[in-house]
C-alpha positions in Angstrom: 69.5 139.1 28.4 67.7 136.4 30.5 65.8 133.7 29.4 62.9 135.2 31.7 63.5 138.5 30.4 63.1 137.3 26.6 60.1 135.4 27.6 58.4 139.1 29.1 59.9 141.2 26.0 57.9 138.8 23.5 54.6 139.2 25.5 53.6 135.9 24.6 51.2 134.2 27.6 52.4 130.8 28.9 49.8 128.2 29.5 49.6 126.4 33.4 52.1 124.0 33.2 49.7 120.7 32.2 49.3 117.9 34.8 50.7 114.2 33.6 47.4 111.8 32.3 49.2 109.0 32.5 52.4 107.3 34.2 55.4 109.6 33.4 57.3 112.4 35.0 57.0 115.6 32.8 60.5 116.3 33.0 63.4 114.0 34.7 66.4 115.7 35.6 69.7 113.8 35.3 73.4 115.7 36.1 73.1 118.5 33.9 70.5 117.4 31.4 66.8 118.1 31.8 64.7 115.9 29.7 60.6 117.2 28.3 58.2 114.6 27.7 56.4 115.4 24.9 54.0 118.1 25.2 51.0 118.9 23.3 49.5 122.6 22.3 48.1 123.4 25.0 46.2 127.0 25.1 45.9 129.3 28.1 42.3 128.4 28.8 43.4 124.5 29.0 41.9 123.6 25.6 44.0 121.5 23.1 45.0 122.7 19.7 43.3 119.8 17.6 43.2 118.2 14.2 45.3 116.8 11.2 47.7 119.1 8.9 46.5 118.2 5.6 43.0 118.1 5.9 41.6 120.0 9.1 45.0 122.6 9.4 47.1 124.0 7.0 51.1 124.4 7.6 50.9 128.2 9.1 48.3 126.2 11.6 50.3 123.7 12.6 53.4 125.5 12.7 51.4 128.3 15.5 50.2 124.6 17.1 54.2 123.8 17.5 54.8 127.3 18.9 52.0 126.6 21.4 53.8 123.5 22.5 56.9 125.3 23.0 55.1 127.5 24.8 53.5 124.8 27.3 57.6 123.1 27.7 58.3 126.8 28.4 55.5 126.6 31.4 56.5 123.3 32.7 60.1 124.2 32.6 59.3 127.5 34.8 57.0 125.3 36.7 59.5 122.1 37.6 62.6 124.5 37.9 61.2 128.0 38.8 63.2 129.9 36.0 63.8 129.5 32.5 67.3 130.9 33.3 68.2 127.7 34.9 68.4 126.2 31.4 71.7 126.8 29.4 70.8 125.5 26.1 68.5 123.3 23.7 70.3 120.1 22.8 67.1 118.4 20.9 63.9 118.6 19.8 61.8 115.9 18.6 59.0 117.1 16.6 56.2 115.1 15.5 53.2 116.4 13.7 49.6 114.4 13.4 49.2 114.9 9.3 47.7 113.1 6.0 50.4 110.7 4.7 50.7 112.8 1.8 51.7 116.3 4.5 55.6 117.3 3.5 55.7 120.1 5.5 56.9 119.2 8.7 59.7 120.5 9.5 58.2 124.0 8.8 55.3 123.3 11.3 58.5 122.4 13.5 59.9 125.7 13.3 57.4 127.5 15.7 58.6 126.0 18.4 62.1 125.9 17.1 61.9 129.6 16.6 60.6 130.2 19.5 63.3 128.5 21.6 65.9 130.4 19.8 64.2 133.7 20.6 64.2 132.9 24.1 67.4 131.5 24.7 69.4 132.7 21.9 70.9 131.8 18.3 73.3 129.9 19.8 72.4 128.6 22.9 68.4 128.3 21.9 69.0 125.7 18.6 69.9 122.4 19.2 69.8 119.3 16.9 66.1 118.4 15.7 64.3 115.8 13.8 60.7 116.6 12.2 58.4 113.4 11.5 54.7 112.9 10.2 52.6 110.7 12.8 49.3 108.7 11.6 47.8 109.8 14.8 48.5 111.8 18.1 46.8 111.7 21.5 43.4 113.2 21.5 44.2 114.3 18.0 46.6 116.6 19.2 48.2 118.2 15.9 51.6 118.6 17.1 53.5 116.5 20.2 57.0 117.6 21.0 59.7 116.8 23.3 62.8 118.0 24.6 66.3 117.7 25.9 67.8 120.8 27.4 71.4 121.0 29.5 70.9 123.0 33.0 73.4 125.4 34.0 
């Protein structure tokens, strides 16, 4: 199965893919790797998934906040290339997750977008490498920021 056809059998709802508020490109393409900025949950309705795991989330929050940023690279993927089949794997993720110093559970709050990625583009192909690190702070209080590497076909 396709990419695109993965995305439609989960029925999950991407977000519009989310305009740049600063000086970067949201995704650079070089030869046949297609680099993500980092992303932020961003919900259908444009809001922002706020707040700091450990004290205003809990891990099952954060970790749906990291599925709604894979979610939001899905949309700007589809939006920058015009089909998630254009991508041929995940190389890496980069996870970072706004939490209390004493948070351990990162790289479970990780895992929703990880999971997500391999449901869409496979066991295989949809897992790359990954690192999972606490942050003192995010933009706007965003709880989770991710970015991501991905080779094109």
């Amino acid at each position: 199965m396709s990419a695109e056809q993965n995305l439609i059998d989960l029925g999950l709802t991407l977000p519009p893919a989310p305009v740049p508020k600063g000086v970067y490109k949201p995704v650079l393409i070089d030869g046949k790797h297609c680099y993500v900025s980092g992303h932020g949950p961003c919900l259908p309705d444009e809001n922002l998934i706020r707040g700091k795991l450990g004290k205003e989330l809990n891990p099952d929050d954060g970790k749906n906040a990291a599925q709604q940023v894979g979610l939001t690279i899905l949309a700007t993927l589809k939006h920058e290339l015009g089909s998630l089949d254009k991508i041929k794997r995940v190389i890496k993720v980069l996870g970072m997750v706004n939490a209390v110093p004493e948070f351990e559970k990162h790289p479970y709050v990780i895992n929703g977008c990880s999971e997500l990625f391999a449901k869409i583009w496979g066991e295989d192909n949809g897992v790359g490498v990954r690192s999972a690190v606490g942050m003192g702070s995010l933009p706007n209080n965003i709880s989770v920021e991710i970015e991501a590497l991905f080779e094109l076909v």
